[in-house]
Backbone as JSON, one array per atom type, in Angstrom:
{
  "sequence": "XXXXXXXXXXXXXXXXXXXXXXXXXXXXXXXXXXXXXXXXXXXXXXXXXXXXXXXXXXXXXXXXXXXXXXXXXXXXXXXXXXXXXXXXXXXXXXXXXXXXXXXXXXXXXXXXXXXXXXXXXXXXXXXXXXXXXXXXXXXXXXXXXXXXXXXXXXXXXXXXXXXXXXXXXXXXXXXXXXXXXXXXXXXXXXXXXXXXXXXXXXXXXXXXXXXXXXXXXXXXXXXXXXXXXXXXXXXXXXXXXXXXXXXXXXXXXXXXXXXXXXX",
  "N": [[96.38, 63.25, 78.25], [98.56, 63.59, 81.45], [100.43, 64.41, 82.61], [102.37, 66.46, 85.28], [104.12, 68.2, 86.83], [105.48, 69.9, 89.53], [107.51, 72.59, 90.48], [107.77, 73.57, 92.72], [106.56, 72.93, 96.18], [103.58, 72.05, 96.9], [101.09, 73.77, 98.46], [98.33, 74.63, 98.01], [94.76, 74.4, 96.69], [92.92, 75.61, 94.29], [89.52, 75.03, 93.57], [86.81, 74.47, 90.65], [83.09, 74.6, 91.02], [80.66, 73.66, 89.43], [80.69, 71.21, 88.04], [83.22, 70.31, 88.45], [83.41, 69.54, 91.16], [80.41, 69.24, 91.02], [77.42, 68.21, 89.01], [74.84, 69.94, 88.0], [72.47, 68.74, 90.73], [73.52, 66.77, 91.17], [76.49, 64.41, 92.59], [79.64, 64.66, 91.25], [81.27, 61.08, 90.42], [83.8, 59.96, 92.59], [84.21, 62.86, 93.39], [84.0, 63.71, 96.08], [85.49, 62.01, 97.96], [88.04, 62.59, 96.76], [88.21, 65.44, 97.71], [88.24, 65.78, 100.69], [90.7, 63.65, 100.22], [92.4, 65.79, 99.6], [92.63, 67.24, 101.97], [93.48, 65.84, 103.82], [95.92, 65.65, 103.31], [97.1, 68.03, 104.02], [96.29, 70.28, 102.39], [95.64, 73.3, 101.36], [92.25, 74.74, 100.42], [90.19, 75.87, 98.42], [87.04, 76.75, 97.09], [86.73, 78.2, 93.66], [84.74, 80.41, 92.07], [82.55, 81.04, 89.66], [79.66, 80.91, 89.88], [76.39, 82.36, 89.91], [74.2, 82.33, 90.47], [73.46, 81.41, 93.01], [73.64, 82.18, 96.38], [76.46, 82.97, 98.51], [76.37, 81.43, 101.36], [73.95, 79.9, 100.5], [75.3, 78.03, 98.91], [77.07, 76.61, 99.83], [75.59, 75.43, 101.98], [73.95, 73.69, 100.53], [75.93, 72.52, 98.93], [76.9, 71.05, 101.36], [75.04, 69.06, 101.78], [75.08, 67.44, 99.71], [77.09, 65.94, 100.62], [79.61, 66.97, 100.56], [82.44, 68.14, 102.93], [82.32, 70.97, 103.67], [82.45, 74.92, 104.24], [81.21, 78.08, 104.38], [82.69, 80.1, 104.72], [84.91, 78.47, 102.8], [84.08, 79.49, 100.11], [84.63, 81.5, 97.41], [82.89, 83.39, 95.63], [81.95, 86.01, 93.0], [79.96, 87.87, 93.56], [80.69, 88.98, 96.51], [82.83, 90.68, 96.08], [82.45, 92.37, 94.19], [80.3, 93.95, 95.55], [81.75, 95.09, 97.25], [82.98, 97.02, 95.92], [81.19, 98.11, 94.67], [80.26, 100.15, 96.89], [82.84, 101.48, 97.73], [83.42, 102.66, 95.54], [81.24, 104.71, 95.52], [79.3, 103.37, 93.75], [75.97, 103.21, 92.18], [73.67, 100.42, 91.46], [72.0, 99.0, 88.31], [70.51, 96.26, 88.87], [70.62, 93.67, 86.63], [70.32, 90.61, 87.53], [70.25, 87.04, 89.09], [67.43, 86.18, 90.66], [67.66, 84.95, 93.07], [70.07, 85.72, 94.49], [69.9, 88.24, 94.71], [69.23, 89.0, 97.41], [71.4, 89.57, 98.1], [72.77, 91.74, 97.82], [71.25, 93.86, 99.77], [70.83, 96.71, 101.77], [72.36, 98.51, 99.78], [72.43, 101.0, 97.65], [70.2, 101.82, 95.25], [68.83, 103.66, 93.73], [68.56, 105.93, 90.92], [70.24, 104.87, 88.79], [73.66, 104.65, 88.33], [75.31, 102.69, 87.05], [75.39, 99.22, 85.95], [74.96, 95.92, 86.58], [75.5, 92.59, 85.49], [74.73, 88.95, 85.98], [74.05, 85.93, 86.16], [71.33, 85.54, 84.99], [69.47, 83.83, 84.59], [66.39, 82.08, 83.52], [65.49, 85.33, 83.57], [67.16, 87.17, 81.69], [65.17, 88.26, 80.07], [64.09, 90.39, 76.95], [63.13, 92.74, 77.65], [64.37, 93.06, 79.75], [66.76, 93.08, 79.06], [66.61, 94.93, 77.49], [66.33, 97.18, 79.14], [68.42, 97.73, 80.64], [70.47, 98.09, 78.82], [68.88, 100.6, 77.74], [69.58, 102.18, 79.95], [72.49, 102.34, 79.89], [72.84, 103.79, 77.8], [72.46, 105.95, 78.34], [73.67, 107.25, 80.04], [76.37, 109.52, 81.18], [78.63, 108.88, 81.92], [79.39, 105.31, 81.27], [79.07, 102.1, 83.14], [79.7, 99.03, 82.86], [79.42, 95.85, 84.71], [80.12, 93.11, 85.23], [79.83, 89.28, 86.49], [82.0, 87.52, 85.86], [82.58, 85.38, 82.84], [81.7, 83.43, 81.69], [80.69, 81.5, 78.65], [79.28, 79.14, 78.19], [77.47, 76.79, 80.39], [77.18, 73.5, 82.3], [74.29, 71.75, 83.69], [72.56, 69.34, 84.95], [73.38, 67.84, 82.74], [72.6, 69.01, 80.42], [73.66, 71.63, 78.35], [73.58, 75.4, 78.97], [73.55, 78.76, 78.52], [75.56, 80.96, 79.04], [76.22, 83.64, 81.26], [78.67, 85.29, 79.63], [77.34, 85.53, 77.2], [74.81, 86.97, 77.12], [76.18, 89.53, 78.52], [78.11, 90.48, 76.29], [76.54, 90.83, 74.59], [75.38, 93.4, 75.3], [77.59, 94.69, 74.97], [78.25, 94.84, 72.6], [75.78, 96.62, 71.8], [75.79, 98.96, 73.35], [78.79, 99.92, 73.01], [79.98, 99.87, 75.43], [82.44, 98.59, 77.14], [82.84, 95.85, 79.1], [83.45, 95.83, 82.52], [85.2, 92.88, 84.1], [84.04, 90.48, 86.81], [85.16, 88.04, 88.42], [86.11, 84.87, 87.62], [87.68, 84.89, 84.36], [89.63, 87.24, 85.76], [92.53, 88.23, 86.42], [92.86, 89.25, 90.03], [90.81, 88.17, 90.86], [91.62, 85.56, 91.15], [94.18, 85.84, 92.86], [92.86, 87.08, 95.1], [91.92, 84.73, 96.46], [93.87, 82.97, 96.63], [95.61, 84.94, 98.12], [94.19, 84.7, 100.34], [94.33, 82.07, 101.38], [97.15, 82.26, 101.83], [99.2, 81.46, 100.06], [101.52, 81.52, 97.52], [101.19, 81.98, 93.97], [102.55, 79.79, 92.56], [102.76, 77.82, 94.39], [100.41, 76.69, 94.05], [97.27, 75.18, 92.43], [94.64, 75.07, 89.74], [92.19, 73.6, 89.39], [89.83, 72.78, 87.02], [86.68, 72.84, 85.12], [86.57, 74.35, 82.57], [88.33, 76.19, 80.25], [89.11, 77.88, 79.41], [88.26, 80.2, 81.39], [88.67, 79.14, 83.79], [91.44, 77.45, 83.52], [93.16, 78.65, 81.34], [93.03, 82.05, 83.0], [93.95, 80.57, 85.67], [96.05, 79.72, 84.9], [97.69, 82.19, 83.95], [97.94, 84.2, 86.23], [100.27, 82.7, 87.27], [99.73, 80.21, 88.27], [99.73, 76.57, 88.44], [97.19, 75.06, 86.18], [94.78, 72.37, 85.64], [92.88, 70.71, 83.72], [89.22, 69.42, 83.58], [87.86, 66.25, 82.11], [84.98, 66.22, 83.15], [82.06, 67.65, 83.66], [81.0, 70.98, 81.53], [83.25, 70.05, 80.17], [84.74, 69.87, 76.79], [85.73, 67.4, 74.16], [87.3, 69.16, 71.75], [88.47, 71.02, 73.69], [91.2, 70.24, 74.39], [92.65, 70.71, 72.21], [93.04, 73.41, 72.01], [93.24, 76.26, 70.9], [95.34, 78.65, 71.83], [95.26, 78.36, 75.17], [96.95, 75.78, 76.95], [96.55, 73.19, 78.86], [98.11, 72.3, 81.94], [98.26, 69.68, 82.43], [95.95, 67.1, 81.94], [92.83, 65.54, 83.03], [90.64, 62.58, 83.49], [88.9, 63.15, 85.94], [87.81, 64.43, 88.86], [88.67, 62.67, 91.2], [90.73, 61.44, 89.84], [92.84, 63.74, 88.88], [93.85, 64.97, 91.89], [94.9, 62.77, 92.75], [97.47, 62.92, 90.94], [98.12, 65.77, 91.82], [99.24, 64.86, 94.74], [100.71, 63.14, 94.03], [102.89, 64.15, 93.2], [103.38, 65.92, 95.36]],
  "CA": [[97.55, 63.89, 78.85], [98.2, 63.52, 82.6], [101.75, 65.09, 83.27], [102.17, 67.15, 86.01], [105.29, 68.28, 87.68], [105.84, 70.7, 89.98], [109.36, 72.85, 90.51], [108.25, 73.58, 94.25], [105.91, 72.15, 96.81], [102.03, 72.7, 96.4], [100.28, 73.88, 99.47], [96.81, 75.23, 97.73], [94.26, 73.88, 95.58], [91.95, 76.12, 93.88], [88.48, 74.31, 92.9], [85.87, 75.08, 90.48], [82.46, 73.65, 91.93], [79.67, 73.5, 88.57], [81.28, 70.33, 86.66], [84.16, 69.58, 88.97], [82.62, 68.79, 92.19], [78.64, 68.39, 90.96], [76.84, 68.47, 87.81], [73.69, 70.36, 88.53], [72.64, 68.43, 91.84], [74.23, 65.45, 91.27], [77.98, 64.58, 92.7], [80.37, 63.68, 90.24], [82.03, 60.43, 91.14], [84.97, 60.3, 93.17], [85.01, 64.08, 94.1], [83.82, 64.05, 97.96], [86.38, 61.59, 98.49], [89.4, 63.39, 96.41], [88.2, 67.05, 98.42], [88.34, 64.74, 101.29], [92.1, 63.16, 100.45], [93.47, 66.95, 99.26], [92.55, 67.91, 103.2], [94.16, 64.85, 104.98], [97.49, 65.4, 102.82], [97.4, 69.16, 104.47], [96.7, 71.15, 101.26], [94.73, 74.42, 101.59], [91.2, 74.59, 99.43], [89.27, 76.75, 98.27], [85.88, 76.82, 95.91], [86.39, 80.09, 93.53], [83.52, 79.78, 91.38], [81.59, 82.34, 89.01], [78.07, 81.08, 90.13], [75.65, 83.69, 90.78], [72.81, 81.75, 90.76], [72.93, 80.87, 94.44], [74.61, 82.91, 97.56], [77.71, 81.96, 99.85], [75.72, 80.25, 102.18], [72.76, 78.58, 99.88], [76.2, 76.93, 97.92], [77.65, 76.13, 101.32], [74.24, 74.39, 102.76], [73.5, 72.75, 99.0], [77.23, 71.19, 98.84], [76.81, 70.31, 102.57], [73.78, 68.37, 101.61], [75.81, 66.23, 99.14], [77.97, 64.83, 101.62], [80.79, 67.68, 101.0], [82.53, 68.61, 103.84], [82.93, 72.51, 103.3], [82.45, 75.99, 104.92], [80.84, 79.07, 104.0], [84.25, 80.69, 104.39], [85.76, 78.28, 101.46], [83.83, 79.6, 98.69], [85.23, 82.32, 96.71], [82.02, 83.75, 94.21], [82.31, 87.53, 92.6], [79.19, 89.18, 94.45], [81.33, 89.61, 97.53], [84.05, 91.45, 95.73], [81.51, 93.52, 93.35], [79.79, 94.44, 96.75], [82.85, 95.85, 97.82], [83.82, 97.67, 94.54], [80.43, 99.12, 94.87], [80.54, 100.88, 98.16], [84.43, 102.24, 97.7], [83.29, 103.97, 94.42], [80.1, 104.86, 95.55], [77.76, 102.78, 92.72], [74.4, 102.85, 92.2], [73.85, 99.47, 90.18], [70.86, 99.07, 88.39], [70.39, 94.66, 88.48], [70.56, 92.07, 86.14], [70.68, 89.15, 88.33], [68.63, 85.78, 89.58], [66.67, 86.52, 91.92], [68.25, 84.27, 94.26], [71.39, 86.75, 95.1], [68.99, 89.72, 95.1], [69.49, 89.65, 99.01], [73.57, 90.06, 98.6], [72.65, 93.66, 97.61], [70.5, 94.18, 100.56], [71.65, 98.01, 101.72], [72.79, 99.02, 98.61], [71.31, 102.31, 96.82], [70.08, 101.47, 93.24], [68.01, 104.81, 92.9], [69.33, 106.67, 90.22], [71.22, 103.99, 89.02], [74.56, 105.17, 87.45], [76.02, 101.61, 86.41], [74.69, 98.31, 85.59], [75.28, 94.76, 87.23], [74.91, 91.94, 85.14], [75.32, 88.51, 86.48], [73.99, 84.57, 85.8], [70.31, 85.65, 85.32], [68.75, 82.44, 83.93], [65.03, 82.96, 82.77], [65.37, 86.83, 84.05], [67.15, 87.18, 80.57], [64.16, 88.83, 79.02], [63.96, 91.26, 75.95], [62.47, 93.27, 78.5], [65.06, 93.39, 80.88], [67.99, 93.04, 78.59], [66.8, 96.07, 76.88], [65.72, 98.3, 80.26], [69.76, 97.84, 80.94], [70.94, 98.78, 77.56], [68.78, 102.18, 77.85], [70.12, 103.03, 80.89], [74.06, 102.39, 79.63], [73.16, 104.06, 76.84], [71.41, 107.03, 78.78], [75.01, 107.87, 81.16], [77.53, 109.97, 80.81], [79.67, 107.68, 82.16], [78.52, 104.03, 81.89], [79.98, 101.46, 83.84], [78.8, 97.49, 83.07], [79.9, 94.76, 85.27], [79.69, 91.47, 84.67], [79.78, 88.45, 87.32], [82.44, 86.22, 85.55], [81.93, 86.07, 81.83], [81.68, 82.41, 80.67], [79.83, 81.22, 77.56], [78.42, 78.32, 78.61], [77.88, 76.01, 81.78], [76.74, 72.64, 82.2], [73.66, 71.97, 84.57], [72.1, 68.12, 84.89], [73.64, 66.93, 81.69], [72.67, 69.63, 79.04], [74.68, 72.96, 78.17], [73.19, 76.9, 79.33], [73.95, 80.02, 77.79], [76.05, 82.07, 80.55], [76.34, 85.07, 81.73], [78.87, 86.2, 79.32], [76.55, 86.03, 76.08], [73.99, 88.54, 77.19], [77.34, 90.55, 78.74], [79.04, 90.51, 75.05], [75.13, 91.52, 73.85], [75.12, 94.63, 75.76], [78.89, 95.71, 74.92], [78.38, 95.42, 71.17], [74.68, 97.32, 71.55], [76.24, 99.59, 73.93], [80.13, 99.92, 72.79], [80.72, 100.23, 76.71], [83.44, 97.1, 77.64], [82.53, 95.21, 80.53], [84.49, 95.15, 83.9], [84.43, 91.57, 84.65], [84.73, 90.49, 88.45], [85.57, 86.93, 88.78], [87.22, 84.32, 86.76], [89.2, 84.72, 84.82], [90.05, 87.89, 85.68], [93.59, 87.79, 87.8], [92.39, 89.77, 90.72], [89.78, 86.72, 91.38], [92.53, 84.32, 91.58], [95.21, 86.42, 93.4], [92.01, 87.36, 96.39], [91.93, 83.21, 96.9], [95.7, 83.05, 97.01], [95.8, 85.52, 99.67], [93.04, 84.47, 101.79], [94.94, 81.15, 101.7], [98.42, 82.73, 102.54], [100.03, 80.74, 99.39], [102.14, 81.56, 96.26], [100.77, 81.05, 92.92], [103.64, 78.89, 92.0], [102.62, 76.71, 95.09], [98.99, 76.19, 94.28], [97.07, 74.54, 91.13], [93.65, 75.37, 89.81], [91.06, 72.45, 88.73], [88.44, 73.57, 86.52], [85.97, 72.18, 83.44], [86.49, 75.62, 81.44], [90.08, 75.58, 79.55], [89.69, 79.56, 79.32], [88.2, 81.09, 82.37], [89.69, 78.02, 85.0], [92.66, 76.83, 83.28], [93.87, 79.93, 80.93], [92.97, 82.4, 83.72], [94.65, 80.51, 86.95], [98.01, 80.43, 84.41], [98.4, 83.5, 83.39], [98.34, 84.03, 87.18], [100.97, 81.6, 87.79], [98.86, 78.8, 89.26], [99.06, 75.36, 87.24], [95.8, 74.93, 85.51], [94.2, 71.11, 85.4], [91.46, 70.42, 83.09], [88.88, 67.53, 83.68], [86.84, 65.59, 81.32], [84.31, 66.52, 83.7], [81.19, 69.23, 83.48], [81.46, 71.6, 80.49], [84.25, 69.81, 78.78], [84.6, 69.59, 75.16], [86.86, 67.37, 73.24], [88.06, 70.25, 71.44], [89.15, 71.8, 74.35], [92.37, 69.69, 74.83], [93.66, 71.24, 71.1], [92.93, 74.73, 72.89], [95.01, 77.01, 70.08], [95.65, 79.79, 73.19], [95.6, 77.69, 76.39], [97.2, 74.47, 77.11], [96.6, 72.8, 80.58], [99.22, 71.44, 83.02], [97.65, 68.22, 82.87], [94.25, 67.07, 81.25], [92.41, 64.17, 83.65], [89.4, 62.57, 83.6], [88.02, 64.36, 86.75], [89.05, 65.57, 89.85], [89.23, 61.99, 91.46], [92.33, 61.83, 89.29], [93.48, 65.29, 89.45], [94.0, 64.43, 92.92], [96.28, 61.55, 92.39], [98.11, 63.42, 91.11], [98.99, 66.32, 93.08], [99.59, 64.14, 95.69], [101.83, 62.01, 93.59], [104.12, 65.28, 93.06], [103.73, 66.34, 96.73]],
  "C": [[97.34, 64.02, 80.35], [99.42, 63.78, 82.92], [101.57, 66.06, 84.28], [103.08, 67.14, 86.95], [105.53, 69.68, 88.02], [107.31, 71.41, 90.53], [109.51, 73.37, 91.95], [106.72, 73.21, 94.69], [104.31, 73.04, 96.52], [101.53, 72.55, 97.87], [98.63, 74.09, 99.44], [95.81, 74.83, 96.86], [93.08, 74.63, 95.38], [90.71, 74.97, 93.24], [87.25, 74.62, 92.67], [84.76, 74.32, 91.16], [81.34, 73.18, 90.86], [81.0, 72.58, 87.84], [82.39, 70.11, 87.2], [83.77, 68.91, 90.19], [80.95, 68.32, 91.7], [78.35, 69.14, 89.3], [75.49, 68.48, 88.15], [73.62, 70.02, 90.44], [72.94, 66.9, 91.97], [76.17, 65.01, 91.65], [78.55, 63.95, 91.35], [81.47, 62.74, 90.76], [83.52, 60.44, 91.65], [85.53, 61.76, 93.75], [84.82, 64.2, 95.5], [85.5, 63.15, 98.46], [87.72, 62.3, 98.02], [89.34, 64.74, 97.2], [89.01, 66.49, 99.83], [90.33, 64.16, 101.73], [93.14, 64.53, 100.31], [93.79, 67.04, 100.52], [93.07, 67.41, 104.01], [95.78, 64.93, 104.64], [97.63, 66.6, 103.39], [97.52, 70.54, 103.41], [95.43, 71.98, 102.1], [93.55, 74.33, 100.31], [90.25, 75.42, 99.47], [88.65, 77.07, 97.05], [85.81, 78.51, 95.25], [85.43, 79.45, 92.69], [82.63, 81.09, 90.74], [79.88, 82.05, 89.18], [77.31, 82.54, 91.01], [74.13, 83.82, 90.74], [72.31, 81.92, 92.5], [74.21, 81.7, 95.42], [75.35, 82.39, 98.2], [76.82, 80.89, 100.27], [74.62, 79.12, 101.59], [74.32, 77.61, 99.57], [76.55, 76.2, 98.87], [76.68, 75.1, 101.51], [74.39, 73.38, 101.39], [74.99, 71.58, 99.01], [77.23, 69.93, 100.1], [76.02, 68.87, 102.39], [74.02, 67.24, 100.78], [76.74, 65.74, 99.53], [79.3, 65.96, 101.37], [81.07, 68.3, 102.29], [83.49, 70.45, 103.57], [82.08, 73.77, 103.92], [81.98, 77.0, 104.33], [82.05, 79.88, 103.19], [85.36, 80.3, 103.25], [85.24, 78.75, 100.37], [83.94, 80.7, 98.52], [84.31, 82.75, 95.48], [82.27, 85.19, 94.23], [81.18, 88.46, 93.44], [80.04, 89.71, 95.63], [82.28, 91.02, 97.32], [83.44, 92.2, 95.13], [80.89, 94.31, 94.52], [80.53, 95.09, 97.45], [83.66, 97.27, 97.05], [82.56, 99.08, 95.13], [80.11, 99.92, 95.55], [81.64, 101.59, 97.95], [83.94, 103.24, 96.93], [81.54, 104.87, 94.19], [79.25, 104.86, 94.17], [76.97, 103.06, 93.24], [74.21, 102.28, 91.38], [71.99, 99.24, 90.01], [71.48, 97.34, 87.75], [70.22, 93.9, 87.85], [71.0, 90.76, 86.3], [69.96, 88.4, 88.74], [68.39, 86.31, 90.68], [66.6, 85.99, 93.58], [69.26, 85.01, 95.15], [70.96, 88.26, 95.17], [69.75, 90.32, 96.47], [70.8, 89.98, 99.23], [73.32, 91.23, 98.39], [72.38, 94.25, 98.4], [71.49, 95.49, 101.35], [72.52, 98.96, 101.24], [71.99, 100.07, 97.41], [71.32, 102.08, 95.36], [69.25, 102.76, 93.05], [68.73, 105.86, 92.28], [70.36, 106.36, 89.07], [72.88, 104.34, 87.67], [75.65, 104.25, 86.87], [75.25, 99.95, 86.09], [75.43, 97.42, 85.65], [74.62, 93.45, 86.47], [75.23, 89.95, 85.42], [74.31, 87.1, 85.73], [72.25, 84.37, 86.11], [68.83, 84.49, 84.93], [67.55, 83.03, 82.97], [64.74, 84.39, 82.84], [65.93, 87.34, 82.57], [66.2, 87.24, 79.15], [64.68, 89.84, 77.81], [63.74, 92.15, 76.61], [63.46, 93.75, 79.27], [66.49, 93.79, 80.31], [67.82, 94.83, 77.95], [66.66, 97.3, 78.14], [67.76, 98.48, 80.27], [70.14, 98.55, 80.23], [70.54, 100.49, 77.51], [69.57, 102.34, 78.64], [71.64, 102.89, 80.44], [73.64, 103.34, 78.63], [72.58, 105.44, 77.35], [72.95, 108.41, 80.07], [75.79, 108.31, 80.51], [78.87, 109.47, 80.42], [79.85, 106.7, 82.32], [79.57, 102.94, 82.41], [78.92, 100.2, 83.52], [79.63, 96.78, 83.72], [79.32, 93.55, 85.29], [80.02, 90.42, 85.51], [80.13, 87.52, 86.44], [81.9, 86.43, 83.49], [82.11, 84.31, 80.63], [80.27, 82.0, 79.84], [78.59, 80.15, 77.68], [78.23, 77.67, 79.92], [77.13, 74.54, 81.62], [75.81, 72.22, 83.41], [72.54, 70.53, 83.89], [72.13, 67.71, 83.49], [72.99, 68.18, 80.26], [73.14, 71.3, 79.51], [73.46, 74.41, 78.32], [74.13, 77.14, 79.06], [74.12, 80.46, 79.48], [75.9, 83.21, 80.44], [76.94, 86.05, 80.1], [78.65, 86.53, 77.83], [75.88, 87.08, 75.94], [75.22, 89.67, 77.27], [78.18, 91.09, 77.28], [77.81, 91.31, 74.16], [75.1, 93.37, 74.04], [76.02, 94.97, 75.39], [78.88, 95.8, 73.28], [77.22, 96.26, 71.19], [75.27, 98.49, 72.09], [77.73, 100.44, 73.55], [80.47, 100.11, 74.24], [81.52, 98.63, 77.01], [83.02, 97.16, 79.34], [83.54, 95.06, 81.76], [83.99, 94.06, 84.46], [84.8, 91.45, 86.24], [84.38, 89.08, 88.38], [86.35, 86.28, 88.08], [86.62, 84.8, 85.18], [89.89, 85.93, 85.02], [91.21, 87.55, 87.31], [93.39, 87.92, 89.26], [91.31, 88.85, 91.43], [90.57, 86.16, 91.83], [93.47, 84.89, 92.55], [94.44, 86.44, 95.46], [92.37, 85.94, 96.89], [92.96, 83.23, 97.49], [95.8, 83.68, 98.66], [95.19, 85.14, 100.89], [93.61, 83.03, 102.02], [96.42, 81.43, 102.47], [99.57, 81.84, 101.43], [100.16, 81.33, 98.44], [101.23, 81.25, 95.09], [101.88, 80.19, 92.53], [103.78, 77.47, 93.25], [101.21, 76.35, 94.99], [98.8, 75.91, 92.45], [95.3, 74.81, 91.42], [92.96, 74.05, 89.05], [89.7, 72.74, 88.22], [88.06, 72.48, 84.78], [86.51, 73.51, 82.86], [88.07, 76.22, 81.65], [90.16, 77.0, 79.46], [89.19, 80.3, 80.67], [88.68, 79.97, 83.8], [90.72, 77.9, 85.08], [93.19, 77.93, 82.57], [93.95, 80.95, 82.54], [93.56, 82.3, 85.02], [96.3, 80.52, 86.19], [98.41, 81.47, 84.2], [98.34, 84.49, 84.67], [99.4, 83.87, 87.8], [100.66, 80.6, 88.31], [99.39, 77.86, 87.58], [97.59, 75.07, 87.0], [95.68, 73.28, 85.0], [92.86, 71.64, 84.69], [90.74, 68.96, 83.03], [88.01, 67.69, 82.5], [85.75, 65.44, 82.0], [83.08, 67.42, 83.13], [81.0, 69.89, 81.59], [82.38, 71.51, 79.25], [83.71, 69.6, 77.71], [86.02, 68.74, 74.62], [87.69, 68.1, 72.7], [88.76, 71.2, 72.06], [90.39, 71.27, 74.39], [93.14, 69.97, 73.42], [92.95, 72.73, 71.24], [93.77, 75.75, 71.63], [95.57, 78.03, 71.06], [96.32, 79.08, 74.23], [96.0, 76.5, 76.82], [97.57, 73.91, 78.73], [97.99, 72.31, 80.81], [99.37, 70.02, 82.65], [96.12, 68.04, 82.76], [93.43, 65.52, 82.14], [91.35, 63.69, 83.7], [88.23, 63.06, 84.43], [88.67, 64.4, 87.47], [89.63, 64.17, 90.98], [91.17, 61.66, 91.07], [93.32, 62.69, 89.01], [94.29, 65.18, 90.71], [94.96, 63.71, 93.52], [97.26, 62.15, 92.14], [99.07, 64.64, 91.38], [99.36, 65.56, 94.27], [100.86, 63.18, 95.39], [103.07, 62.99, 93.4], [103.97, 65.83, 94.5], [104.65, 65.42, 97.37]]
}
């Protein structure tokens, strides 16, 4: 399926970056050049992305490094916006995160810690650690878990990881506390992009491997939602019983095509 018609002009293109632009550290063909042709046709772009492996700027430098031409300022990951939550409501988060995004916390009071941050912790996903969390939710009055995005799996140099939001689903049945997620697919992710672009959802389209937190998530938005045969896909995703894309393409080379062919 490769339909895709728009009922007014598309200025914005949301894009995930694990399995639409690169698989692990490898590009996937044809995307430098389709990022590339979105930017010469005058569309707006911007990487939202639930990684929380690696910080603004590492993703920035790392993409740089594969010949993408992209900006600190385009990528759109949830620590920024959790980092912001946490200050307003004065948190104190006690961490379950890689050790790579540690430093996004840097001047942030964890002593005492009266909520719990759980985010894309790879091997940090101890027994050990999973359970230190769990006491402490289970130790508050008032517990608060947050979760950095909350997908199941991801795809990383050709074989499938357990995400984030397995352990996150671990702790809320051990716990009964429900998770406040902060990124995709929660609307509030997609809406921040939007704005920081200055475009409509009904003028922008989201391109993502994952048919529920990419493609469900930017529709129920209003964004059109593309799904590639890229990254994370599954056959079974394209008989979705919930979510049904815009337009299903083999990757984002052809994605590409056609927004441009409806612009």
């Amino acid at each position: 399926m490769s339909l895709l018609k728009f009922h007014r002009p598309i200025n914005g293109v949301l894009l995930d970056i694990s399995g639409v632009l690169k698989d692990g550290t490898s590009v996937i063909k044809g995307s430098i050049e389709a990022v590339n042709k979105l930017r010469e046709a005058g569309l707006l772009i911007k990487l939202v992305t639930n990684e929380t492996q690696e910080t603004r700027r590492s993703l920035a430098q790392s993409l740089a490094s594969l010949g993408f031409s992209v900006e600190e300022k385009d990528i759109i990951p949830p620590c920024p916006a959790l980092i912001r939550l946490l200050i307003q409501e004065k948190l104190r988060p006690h961490l379950l995160v890689h050790p790579n995004v540690m430093q996004e916390f840097e001047g942030i009071d964890m002593t005492n810690p009266n909520c719990v941050v759980i985010g894309d912790a790879a091997e940090n996903f101890t027994y050990e650690n999973l359970n230190t969390a769990f006491r402490i939710l289970m130790d508050l009055e008032n517990p608060r878990l947050f979760s950095l995005g909350r997908g199941r799996y991801y795809r990383q140099d050709r074989d499938l990881m357990l995400d984030v939001g397995v352990y996150t689903a671990a702790l809320e049945f051990a716990t009964g506390v429900r998770a406040e997620i902060v990124g995709k697919p929660q609307p509030e992710f997609f809406k921040s992009a939007l704005e920081d672009m200055g475009v409509k959802p009904e003028e922008a389209v989201m391109i993502g491997d994952d048919i529920v937190s990419d493609v469900g998530g930017a529709q129920d938005c209003g964004l059109a939602g593309v799904l590639v045969r890229t990254g994370k896909f599954r056959p079974s995703d394209e008989a979705h019983p919930c979510v049904k894309p815009d337009a299903i393409v083999d990757n984002l080379a052809k994605a590409a095509e056609l927004i441009l062919q409806n612009k």
